[in-house]
N, CA, C and O atoms as a Tinker XYZ file with bonds, in Angstrom:
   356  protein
     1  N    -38.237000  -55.756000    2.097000    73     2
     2  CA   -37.747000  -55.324000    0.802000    64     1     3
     3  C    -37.940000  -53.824000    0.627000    63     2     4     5
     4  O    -37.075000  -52.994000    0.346000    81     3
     5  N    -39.206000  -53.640000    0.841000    73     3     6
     6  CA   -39.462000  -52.005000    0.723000    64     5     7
     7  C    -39.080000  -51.221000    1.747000    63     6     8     9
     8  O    -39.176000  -50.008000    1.564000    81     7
     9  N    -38.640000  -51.637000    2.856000    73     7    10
    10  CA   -37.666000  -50.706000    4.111000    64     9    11
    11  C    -36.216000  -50.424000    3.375000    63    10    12    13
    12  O    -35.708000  -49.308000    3.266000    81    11
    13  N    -35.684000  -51.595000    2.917000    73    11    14
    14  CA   -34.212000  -52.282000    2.071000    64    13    15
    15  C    -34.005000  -50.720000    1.041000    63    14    16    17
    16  O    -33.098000  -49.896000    1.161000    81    15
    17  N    -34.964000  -50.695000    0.226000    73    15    18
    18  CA   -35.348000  -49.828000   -0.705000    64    17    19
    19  C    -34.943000  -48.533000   -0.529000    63    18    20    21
    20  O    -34.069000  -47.880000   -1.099000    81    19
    21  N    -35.914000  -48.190000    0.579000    73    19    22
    22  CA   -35.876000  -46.820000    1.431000    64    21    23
    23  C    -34.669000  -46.142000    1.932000    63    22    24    25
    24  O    -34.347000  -44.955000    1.895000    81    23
    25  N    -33.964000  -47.380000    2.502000    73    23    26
    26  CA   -32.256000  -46.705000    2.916000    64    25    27
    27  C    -31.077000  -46.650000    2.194000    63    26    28    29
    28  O    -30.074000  -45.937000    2.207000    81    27
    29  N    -31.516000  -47.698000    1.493000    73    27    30
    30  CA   -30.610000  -47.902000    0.278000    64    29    31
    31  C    -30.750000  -45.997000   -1.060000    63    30    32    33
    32  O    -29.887000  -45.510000   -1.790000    81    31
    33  N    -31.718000  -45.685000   -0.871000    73    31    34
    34  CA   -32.251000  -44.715000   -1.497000    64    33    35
    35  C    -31.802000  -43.663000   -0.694000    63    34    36    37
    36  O    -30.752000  -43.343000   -1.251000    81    35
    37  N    -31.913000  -43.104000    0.039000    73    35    38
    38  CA   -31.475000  -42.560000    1.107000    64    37    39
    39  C    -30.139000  -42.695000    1.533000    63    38    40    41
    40  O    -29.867000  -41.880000    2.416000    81    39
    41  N    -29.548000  -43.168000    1.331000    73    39    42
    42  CA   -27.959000  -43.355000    1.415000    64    41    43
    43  C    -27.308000  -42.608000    0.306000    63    42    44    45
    44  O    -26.288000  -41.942000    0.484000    81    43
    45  N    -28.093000  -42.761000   -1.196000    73    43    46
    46  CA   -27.720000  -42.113000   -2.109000    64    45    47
    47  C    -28.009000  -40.848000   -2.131000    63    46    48    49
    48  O    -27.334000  -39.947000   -2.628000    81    47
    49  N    -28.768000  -40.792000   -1.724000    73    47    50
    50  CA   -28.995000  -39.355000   -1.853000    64    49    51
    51  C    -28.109000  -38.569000   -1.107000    63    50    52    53
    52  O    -27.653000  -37.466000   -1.410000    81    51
    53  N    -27.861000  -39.393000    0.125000    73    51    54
    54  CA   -26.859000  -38.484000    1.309000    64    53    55
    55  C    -25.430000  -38.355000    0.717000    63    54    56    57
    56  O    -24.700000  -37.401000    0.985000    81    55
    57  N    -25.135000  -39.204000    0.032000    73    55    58
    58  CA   -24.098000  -39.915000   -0.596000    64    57    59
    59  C    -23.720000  -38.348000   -1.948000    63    58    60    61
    60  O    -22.569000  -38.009000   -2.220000    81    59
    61  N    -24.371000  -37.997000   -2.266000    73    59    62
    62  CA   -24.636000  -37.052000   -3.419000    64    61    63
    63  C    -24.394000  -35.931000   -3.248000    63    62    64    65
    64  O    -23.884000  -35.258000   -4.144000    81    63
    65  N    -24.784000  -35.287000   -1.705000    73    63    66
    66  CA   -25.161000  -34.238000   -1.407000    64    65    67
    67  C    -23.622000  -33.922000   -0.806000    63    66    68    69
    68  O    -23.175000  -32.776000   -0.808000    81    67
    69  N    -23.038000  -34.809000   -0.408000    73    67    70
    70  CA   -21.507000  -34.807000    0.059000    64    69    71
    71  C    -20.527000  -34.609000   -0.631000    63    70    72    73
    72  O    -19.447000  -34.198000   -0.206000    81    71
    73  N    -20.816000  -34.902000   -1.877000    73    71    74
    74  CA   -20.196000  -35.208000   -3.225000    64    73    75
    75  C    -20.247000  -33.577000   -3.806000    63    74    76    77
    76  O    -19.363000  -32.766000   -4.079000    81    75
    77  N    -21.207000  -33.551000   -3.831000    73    75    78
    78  CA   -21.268000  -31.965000   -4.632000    64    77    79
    79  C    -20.898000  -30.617000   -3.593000    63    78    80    81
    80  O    -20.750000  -29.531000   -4.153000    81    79
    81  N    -20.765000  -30.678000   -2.243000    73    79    82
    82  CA   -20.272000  -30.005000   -1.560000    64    81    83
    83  C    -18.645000  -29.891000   -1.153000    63    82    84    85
    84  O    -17.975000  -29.007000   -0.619000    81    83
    85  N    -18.290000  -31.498000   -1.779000    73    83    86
    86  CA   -16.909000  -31.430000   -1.707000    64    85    87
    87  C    -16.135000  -30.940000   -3.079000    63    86    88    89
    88  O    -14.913000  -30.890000   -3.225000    81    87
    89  N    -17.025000  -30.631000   -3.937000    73    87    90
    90  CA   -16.710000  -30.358000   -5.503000    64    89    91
    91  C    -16.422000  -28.723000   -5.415000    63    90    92    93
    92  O    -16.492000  -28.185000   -6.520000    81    91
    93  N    -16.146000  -27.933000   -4.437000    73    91    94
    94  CA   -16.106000  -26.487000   -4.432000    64    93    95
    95  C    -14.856000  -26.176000   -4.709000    63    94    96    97
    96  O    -13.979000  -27.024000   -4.549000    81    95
    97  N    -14.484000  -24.574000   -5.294000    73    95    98
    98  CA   -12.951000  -24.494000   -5.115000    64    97    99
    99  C    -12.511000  -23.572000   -4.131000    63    98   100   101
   100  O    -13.234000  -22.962000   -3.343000    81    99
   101  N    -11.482000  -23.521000   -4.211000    73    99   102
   102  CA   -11.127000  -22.667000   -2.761000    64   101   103
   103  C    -10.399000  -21.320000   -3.451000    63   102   104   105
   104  O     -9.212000  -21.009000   -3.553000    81   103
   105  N    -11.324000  -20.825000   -3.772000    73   103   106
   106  CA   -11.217000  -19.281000   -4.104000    64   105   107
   107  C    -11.167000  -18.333000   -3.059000    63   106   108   109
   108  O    -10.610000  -17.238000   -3.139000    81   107
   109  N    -11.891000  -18.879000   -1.866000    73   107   110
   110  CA   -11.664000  -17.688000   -0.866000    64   109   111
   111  C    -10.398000  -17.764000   -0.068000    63   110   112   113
   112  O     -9.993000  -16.741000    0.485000    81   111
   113  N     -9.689000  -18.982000    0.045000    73   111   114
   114  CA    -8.475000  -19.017000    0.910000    64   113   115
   115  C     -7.201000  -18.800000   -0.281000    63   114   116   117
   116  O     -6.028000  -18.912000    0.075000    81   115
   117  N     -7.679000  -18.378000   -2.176000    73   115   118
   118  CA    -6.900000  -17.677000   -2.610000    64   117   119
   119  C     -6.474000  -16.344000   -2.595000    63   118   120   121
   120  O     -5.423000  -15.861000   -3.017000    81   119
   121  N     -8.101000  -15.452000   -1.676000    73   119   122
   122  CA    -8.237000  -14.242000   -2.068000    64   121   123
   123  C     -7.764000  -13.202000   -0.389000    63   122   124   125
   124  O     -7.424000  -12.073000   -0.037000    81   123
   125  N     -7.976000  -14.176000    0.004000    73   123   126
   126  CA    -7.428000  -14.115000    1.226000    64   125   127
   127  C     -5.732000  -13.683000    1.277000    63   126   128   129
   128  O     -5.313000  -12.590000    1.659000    81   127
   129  N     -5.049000  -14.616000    0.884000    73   127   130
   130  CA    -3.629000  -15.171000    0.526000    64   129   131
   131  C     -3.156000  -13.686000    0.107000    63   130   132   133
   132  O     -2.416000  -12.889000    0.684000    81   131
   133  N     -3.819000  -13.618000   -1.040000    73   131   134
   134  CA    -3.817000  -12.027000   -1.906000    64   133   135
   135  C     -3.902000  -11.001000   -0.977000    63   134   136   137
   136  O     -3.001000  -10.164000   -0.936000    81   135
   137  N     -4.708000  -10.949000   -0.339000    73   135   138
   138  CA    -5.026000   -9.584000    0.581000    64   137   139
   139  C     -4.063000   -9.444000    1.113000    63   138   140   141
   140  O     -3.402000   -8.472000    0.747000    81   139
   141  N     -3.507000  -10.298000    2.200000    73   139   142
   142  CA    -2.861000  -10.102000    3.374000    64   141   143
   143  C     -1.512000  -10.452000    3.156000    63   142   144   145
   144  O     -0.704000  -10.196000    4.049000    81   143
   145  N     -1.102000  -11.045000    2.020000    73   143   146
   146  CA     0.576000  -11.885000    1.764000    64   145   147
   147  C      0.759000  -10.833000    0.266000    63   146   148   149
   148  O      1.541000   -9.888000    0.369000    81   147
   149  N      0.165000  -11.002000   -0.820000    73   147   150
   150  CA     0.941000  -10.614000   -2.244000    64   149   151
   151  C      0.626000   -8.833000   -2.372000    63   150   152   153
   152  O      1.494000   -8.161000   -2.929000    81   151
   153  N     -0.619000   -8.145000   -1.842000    73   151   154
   154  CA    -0.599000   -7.042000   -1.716000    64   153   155
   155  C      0.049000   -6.077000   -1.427000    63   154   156   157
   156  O      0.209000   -5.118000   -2.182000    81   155
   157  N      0.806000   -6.248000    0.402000    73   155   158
   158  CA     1.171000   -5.907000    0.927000    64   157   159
   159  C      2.865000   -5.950000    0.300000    63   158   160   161
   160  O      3.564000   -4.942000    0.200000    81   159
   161  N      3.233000   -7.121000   -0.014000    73   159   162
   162  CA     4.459000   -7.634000   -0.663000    64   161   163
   163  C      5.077000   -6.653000   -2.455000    63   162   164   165
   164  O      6.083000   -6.172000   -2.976000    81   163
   165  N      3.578000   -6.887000   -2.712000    73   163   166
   166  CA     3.524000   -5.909000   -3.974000    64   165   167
   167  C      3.921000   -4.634000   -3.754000    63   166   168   169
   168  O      4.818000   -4.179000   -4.464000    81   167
   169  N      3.334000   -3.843000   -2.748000    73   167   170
   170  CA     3.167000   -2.453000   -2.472000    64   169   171
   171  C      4.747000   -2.265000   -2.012000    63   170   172   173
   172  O      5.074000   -1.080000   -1.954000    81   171
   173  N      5.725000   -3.157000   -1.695000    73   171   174
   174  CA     6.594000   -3.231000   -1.043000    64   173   175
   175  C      7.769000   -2.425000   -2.534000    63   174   176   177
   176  O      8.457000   -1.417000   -2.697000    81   175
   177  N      7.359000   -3.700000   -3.330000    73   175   178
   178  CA     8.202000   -4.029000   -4.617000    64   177   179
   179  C      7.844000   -2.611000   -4.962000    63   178   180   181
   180  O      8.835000   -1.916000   -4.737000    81   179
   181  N      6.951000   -1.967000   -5.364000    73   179   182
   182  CA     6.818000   -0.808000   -6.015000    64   181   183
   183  C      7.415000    0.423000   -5.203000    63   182   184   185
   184  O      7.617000    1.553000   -5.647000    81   183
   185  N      7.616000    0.024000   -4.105000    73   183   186
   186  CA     8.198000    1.675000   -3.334000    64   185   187
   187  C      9.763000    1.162000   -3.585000    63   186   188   189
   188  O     10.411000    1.966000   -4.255000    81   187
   189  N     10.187000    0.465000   -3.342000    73   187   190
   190  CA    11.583000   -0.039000   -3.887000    64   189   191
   191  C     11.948000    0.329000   -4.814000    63   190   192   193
   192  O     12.711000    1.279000   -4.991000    81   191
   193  N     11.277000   -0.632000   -5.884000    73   191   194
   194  CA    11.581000    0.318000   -6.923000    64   193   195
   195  C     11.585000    1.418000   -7.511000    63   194   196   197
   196  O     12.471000    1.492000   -8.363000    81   195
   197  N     10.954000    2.305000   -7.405000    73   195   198
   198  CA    10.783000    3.595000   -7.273000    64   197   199
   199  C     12.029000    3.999000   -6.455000    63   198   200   201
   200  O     12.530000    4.962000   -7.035000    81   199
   201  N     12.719000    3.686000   -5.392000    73   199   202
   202  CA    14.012000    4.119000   -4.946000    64   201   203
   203  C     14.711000    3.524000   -5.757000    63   202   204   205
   204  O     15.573000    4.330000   -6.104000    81   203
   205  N     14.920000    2.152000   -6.505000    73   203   206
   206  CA    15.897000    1.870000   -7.100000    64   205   207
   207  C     16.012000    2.824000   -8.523000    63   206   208   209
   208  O     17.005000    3.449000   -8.896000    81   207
   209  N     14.993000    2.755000   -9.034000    73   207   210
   210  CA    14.825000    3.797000  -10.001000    64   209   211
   211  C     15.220000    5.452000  -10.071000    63   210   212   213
   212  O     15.759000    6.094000  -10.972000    81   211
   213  N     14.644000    5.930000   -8.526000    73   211   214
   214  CA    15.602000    6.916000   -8.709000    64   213   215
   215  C     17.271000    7.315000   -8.567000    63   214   216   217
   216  O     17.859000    8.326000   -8.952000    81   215
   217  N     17.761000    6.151000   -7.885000    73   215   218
   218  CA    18.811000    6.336000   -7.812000    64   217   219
   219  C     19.461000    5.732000   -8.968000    63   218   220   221
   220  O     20.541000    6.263000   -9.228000    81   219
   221  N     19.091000    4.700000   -9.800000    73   219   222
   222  CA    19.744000    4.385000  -10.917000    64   221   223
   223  C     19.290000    5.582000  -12.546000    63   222   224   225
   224  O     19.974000    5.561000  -13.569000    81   223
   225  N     18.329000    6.277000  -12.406000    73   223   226
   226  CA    18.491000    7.139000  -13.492000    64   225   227
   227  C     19.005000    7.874000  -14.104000    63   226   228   229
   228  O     18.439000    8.439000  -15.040000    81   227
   229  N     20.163000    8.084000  -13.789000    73   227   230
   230  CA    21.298000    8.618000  -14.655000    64   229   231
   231  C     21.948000    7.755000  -15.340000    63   230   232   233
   232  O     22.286000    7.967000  -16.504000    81   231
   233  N     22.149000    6.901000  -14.835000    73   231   234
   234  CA    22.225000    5.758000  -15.508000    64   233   235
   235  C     21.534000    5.189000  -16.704000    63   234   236   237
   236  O     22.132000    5.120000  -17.778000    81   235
   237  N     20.351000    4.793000  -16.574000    73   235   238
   238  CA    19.428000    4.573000  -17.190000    64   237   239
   239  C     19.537000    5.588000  -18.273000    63   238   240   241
   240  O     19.838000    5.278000  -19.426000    81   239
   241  N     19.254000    6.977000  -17.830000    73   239   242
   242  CA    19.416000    8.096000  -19.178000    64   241   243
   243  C     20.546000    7.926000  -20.490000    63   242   244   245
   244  O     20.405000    7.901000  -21.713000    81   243
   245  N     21.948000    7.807000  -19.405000    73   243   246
   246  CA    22.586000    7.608000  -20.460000    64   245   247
   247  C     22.317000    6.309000  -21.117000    63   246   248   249
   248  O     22.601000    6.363000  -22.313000    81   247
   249  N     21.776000    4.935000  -20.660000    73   247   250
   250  CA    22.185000    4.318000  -21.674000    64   249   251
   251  C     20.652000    4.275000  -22.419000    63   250   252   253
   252  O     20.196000    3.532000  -23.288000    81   251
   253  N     20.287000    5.002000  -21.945000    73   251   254
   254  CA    18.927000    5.160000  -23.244000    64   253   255
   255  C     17.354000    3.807000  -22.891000    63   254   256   257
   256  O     16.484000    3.394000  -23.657000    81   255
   257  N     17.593000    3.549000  -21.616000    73   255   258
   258  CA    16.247000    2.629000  -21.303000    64   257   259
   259  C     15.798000    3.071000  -20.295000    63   258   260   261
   260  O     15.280000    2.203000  -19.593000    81   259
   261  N     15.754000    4.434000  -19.756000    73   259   262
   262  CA    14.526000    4.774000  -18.733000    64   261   263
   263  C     13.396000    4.562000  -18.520000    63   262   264   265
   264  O     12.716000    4.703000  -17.504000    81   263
   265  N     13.086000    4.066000  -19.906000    73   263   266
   266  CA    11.252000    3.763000  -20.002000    64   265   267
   267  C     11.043000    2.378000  -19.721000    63   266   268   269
   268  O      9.985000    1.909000  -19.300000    81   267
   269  N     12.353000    1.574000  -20.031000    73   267   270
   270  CA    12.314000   -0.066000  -20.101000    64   269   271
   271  C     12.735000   -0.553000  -18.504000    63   270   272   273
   272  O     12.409000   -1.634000  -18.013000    81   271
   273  N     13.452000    0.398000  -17.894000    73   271   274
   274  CA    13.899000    0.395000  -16.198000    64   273   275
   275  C     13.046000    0.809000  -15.426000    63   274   276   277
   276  O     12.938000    0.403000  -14.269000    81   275
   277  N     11.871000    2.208000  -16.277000    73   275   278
   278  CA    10.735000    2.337000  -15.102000    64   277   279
   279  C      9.818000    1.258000  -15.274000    63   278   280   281
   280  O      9.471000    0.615000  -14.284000    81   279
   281  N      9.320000    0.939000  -16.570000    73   279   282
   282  CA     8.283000   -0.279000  -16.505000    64   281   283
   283  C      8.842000   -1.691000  -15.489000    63   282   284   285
   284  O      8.196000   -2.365000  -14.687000    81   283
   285  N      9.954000   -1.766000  -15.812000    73   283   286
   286  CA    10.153000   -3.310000  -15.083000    64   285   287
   287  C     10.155000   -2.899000  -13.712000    63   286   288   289
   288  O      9.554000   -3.660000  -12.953000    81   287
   289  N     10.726000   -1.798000  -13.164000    73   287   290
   290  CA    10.943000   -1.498000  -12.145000    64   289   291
   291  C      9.239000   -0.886000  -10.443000    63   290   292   293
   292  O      8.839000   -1.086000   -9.296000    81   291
   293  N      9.042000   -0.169000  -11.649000    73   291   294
   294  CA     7.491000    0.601000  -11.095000    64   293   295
   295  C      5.836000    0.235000  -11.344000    63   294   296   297
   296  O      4.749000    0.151000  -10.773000    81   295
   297  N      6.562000    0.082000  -12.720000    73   295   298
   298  CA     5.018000    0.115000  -13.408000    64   297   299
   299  C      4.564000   -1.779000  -12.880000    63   298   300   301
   300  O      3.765000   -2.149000  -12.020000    81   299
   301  N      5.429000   -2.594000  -13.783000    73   299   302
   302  CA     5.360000   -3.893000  -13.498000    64   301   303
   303  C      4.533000   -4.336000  -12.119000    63   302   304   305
   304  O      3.467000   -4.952000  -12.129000    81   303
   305  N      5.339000   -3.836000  -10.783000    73   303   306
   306  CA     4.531000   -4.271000   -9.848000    64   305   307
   307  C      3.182000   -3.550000   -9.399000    63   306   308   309
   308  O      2.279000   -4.105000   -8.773000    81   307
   309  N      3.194000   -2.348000   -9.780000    73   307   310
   310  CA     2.047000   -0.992000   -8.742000    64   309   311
   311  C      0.823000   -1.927000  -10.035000    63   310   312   313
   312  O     -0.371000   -1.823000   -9.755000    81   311
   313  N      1.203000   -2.800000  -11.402000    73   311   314
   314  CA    -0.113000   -2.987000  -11.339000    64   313   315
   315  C     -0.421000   -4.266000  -11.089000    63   314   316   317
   316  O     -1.585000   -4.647000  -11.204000    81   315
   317  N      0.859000   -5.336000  -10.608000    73   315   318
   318  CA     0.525000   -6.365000   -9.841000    64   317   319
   319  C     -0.444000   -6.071000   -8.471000    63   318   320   321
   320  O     -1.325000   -6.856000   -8.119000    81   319
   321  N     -0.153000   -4.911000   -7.821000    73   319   322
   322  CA    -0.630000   -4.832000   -6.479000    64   321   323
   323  C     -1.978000   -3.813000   -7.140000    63   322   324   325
   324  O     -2.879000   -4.052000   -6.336000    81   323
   325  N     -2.455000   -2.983000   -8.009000    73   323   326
   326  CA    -3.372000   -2.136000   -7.826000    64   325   327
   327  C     -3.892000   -2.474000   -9.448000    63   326   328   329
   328  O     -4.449000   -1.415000   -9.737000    81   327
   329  N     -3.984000   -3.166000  -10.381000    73   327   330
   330  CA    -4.747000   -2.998000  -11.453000    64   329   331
   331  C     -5.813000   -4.380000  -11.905000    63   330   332   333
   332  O     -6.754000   -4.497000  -12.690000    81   331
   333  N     -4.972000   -5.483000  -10.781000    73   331   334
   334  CA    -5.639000   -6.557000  -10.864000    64   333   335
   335  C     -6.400000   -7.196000   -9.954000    63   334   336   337
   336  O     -6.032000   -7.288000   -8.783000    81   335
   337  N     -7.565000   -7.715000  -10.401000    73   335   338
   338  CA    -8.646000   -8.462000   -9.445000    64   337   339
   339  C     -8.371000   -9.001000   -8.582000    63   338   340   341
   340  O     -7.750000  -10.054000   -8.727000    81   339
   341  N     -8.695000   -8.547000   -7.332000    73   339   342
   342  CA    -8.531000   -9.598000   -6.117000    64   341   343
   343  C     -8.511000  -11.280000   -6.329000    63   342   344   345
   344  O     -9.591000  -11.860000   -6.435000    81   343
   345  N     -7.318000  -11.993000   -6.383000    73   343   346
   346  CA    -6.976000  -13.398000   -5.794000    64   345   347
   347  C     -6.800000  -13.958000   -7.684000    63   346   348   349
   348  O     -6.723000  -15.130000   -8.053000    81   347
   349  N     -6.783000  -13.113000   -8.301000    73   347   350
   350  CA    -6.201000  -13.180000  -10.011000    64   349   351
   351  C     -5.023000  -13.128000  -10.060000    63   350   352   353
   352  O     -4.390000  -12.076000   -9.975000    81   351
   353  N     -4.484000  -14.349000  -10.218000    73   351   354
   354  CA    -2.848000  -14.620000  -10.486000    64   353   355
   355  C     -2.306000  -14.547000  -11.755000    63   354   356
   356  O     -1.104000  -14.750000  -11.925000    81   355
């Protein structure tokens, strides 16, 4: 009975310790993701735009949204890629 006890006790416990190690989140294979895929991708979007921007600003001037064509265009991504916390979506 008291061996019975012992493993039975011991099972739980092992049982527990598995449990709470499988309870983690996977923040590092988000931050990862970030580094090497949305950064690089980001940095992409912002030099683009910045060419699309300069070549559409005359445009833009006349119709009076240069500020609304650079934000969507420049600003929008340079602070997707440079103002926000690593693996913060």
């Amino acid at each position: 009975m008291k061996k019975a006890l012992i493993i039975i006790a011991t099972d739980l416990f092992a049982f527990t310790a598995t449990l709470s190690f499988a309870a983690t989140d996977n923040q590092d294979a988000a931050m990862i993701g970030d580094i090497l895929i949305l950064r690089p991708v980001g940095l992409l979007a912002t030099v683009l735009g910045a060419l699309v921007q300069g070549i559409g600003l005359p445009v833009s001037l006349a119709g009076g949204n240069a500020k609304e064509a650079g934000d969507a265009l420049v600003v929008a991504p340079a602070k997707f890629t440079f103002a926000r916390p690593v693996g913060d979506f």
